[in-house]
N, C-alpha and C positions, 0 to 999 in steps of 0.2 A: 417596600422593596421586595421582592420577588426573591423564592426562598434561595436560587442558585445564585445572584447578587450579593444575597447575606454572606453566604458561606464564605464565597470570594474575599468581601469587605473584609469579613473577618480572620481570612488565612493572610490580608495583606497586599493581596495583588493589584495594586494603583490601575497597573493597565487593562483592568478590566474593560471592552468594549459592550455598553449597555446594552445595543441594540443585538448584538450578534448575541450576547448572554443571553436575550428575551427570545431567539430565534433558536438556541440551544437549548433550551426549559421546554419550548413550546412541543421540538423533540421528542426530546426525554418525557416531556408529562403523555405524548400520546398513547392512552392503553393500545391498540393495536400494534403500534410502533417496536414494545420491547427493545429498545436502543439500552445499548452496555455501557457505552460509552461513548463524550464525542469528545475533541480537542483540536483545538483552535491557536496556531499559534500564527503571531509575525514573521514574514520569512526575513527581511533585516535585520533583527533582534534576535528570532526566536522566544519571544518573549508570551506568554500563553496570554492571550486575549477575552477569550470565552472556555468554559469546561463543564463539563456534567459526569456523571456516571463513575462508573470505577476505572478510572483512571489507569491504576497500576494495578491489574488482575491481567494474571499472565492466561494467555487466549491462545490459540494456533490460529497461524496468518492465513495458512491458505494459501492464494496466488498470488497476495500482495509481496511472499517471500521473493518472485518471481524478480524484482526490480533488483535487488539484493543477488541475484544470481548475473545480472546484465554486468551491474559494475563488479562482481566478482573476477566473471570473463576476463573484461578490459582492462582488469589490473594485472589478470595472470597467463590467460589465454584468448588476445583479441583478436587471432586466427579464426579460433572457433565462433565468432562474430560475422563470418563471412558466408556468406553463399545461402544455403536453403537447405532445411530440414526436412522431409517427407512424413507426414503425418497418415497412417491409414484406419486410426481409431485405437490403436493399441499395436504397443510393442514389448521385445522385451530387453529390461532395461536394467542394469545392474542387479542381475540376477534373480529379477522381479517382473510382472505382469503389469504393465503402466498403463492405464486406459485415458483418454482424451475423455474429455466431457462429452465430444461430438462422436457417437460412433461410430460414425461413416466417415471419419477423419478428416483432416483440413486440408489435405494434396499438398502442397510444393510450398512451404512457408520463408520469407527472409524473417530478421528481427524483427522490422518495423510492422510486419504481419502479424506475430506470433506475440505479440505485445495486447493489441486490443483483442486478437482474440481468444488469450491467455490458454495457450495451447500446452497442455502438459507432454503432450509425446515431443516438441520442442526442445522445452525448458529442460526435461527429464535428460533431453541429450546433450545439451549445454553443460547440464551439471557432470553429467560422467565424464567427459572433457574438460573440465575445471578442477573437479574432487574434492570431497567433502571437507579435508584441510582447509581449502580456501575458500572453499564458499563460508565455512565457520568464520573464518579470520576474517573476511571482509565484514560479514555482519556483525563483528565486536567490532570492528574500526569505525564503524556507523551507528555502535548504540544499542543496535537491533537483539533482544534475546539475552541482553544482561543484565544485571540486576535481579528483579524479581521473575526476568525469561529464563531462559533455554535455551540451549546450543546442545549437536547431539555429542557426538564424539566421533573421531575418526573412521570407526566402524560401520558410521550406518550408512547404508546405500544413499549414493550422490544423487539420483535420479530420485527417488524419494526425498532427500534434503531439498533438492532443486523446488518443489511445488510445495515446500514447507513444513511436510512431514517432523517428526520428532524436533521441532522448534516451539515454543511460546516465544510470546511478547504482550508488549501492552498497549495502548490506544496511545498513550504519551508517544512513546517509542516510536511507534509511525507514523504519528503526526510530524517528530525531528526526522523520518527517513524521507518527508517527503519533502519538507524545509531543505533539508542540504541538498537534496536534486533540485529543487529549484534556485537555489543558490549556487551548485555548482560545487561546493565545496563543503568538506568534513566538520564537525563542531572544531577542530584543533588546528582547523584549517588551512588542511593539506587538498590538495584538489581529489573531488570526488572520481575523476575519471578522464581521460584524454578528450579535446574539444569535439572528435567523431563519435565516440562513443556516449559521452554526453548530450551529443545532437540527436542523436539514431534514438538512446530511450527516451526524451520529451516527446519526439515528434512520435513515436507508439505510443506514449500513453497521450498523449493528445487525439490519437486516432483512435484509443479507445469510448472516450467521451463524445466522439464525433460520431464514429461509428460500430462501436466495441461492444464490450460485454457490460462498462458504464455509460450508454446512452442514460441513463438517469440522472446523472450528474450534472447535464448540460444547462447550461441557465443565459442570462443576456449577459454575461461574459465570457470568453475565453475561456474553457476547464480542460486542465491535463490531470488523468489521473489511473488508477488501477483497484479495480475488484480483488475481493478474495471468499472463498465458501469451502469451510474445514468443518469436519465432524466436533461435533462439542455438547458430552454431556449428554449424550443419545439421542440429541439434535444437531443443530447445524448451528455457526455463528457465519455472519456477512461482514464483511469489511468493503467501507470506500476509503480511498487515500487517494490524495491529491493537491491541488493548488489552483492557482487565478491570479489574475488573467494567464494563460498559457506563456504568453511571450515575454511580457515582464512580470513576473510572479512578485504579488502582495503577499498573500497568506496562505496558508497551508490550513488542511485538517485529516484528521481522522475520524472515522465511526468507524461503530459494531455493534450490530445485531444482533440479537437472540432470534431463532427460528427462522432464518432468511437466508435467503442464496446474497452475494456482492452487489448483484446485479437488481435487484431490492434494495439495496441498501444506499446505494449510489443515490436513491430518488431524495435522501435526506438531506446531501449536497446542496441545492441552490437556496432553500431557505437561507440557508446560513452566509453562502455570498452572497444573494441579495440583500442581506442583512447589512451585511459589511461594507458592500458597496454603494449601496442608494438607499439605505435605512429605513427597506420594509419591513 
């Protein structure tokens, strides 16, 4: 038995999936790779199927936070959900200098834009329209940044909160943020978000995977999902998160990267459904 099988056996976890476990190791063992961590869970269950790495070591999301600011919005402010954001490479934003990754900026963005193309001068303006109050409070009602994360406090700049600033989390944590988007609904299960607003973030992070900043993630099924690439440790950490098929979502995961942009990281994705799916 393969050493990530054992562990499992032996922490108890029946539902291990053997083949997605061998597709996780394969991963993880790759020296180039530096994977942090992956997790794998059932989106009906939530039930963890395959896992590697450090689990619960609190990380900064990055633009994964970004999904976490959509259903922030739609709980508090689904006004600011409407119309289009102007992106010129940098703004300024809660009393801060907020640079876009693109610096010649994205022009005229809706959500379903500003989703694959994980637009910070966007999301930055979302959150100062939201406010750090409830961008916190949503991400505890989702799990995200508790426990062994981080939540900032109502002082820190929302525009910075928005793109995940002064937040940790862990690989577990977004693997369940990306299960209850694809299910639609809270662990306590209270509905994640109104059926528009719920529609509007699948269908961007489906356009991420299709045509986004996760084209790596893309495989012979359906993938919706979202990047993320945060300072860590005077390197970078990458995060993919997401789920499959897009339309009826199976299962959900997470990774993260040591030394990698999202958009690297994302390439980790299809082993592991095609693992899952057709037991390559």
């Amino acid at each position: 038995m393969i050493a990530g099988l054992a562990s499992l056996a032996l922490a108890g976890l029946a539902t291990v999936d053997a083949r997605v476990q061998e597709a996780v190791d394969r991963l993880l063992e790759g020296r180039a790779a530096k994977v942090e961590a992956v997790v794998v869970v059932e989106v009906a269950t939530g039930r963890v199927i395959a896992r590697g790495g450090r689990l619960d070591r609190p990380l900064p999301p990055g633009s994964t936070f970004k999904l976490v600011d959509v259903l922030a919005a739609g709980a508090n402010r689904p006004a600011a959900l409407a119309g289009t954001v102007h992106c010129a490479g940098r703004a300024r934003q809660s009393g801060r200098d907020v640079k876009c990754w693109r610096p010649s900026g994205h022009g005229d963005l809706t959500l379903e834009e500003a989703i694959p193309e994980s637009c910070n001068i966007y999301f930055g303006a979302l959150g100062e329209q939201v406010g750090t109050p409830a961008l916190v409070a949503a991400a505890r009602a989702l799990g995200v940044g508790t426990g062994a994360g981080r939540l900032p406090d109502a002082s820190f700049p929302a525009a910075l909160v928005a793109d995940g600033e002064g937040v940790l989390v862990t690989a577990r944590q977004l693997a369940q943020l990306a299960r209850q988007i694809a299910l639609g609904r809270r662990a306590d299960g209270a509905p994640i978000a109104s059926p528009e607003v719920l529609s509007r973030l699948r269908r961007g992070m489906r356009a991420a995977v299709e045509h986004g900043t996760a084209t790596g993630a893309a495989s012979s099924i359906p993938v919706a999902g979202k990047t993320g690439s945060a300072a860590f440790g005077g390197g970078l950490i990458g995060w993919f998160v997401g789920y499959a098929p897009a339309d009826e979502p199976t299962v959900a995961i997470a990774i993260a990267r040591k030394g990698a942009m999202g958009r690297e990281t994302a390439r980790g994705a299809p082993p592991i459904f095609e693992a899952f799916f057709h037991g390559r």
